[in-house]
C-alpha positions as CSV (number, residue, x, y, z in Angstrom):
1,X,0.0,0.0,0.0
2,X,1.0,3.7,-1.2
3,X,1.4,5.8,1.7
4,X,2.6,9.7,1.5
5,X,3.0,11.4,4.5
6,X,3.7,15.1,4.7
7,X,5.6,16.9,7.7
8,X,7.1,20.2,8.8
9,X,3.8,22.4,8.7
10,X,3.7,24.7,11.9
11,X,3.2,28.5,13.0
12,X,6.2,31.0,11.5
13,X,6.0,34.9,11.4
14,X,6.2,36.8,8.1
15,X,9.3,36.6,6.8
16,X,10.4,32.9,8.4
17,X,11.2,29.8,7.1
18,X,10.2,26.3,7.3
19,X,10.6,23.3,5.4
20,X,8.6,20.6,4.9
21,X,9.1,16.9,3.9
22,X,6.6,14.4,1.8
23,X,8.2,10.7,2.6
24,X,6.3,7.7,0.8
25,X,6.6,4.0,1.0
26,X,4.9,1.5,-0.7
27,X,6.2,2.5,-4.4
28,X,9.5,3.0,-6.1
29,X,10.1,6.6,-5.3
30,X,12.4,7.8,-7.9
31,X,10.4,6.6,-10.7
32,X,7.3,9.3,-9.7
33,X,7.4,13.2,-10.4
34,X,6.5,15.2,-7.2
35,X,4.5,18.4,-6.9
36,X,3.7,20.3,-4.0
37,X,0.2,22.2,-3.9
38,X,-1.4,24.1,-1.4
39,X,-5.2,25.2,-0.5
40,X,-6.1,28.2,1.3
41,X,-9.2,28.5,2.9
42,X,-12.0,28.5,0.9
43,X,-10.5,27.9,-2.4
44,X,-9.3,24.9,-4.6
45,X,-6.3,23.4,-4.3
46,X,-3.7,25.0,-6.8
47,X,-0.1,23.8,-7.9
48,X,2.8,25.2,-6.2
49,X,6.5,23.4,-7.1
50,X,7.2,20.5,-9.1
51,X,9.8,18.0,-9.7
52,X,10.7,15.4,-12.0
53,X,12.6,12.1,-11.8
54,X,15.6,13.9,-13.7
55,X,15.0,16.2,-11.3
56,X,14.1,19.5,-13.4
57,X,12.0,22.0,-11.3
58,X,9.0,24.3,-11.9
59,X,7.5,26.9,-9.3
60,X,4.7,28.8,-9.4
61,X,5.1,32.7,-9.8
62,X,4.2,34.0,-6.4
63,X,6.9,31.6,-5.0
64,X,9.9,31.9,-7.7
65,X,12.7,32.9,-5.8
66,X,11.4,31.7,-2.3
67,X,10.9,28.4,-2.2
68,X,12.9,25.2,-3.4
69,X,11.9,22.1,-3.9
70,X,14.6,18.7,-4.0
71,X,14.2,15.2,-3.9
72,X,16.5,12.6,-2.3
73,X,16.0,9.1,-4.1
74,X,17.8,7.5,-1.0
75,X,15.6,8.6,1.5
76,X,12.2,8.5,-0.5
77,X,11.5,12.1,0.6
78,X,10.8,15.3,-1.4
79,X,11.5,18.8,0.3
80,X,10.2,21.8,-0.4
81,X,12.1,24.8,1.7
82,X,10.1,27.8,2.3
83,X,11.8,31.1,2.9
84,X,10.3,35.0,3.1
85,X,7.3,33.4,3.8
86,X,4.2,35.8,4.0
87,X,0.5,35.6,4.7
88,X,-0.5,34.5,1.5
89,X,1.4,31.6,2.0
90,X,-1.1,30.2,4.6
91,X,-2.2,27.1,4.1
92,X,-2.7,23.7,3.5
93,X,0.2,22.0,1.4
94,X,-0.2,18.5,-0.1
95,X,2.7,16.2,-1.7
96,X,1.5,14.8,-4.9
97,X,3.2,11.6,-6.8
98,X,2.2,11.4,-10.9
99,X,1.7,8.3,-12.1
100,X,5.0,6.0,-12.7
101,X,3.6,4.7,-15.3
102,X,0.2,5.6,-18.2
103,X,-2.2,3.7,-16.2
104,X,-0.8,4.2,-12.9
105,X,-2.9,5.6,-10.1
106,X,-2.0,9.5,-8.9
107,X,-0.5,9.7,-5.1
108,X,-1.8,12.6,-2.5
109,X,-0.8,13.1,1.1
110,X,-3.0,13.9,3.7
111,X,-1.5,17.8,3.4
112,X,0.5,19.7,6.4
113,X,-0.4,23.4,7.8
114,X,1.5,26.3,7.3
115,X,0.1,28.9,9.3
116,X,2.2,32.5,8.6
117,X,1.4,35.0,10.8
118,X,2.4,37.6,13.4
């Protein structure tokens, strides 16, 4: 069984850092692209960082600049490190796994909370 399992959410003032971690079991880690989304309150869930199995990276615009996401094959985990982080960035954030393969199933994590504020 899939499991992905997001961490490092918590309370930070505008301006902080955090960094959170998606780990997964169950599947071979390094053959899955990873995104990282988030969902504010009251709105969808919308696409934040991404990163393939070669390891080429996409970011949203509101976060080019801030945030980095990485992946470490060895330890099955995907980071994404948050810095200058401001109110906006409130949320929920979820670790998503693409398929590994065309009729593979999609992977989400349960989400963690980033709470910005002062």
């Amino acid at each position: 069984q899939v499991q992905v399992v997001e961490s490092g959410g918590g309370l930070v003032q505008p301006g902080g850092s955090l960094r959170l971690s998606c780990t997964t079991s169950g599947t071979e880690f390094s053959n899955h692209a990873i995104d990282w989304y988030r969902q504010r309150p009251g709105e969808e869930r919308k696409f934040v960082a991404y990163i393939s199995t070669n390891e080429i990276t996409d970011y949203v615009d509101s976060v080019k600049g801030r945030f980095t996401i990485a992946r470490d094959n060895a330890e099955n985990t995907v980071y994404l490190q948050m810095n200058e982080l401001t109110l906006g960035d409130t949320a929920v954030y979820f670790c998503h796994l693409h398929p590994s393969c065309v009729e593979c199933p999609h992977f989400w994590g349960r989400g963690t909370q980033v709470i910005v504020s002062s």
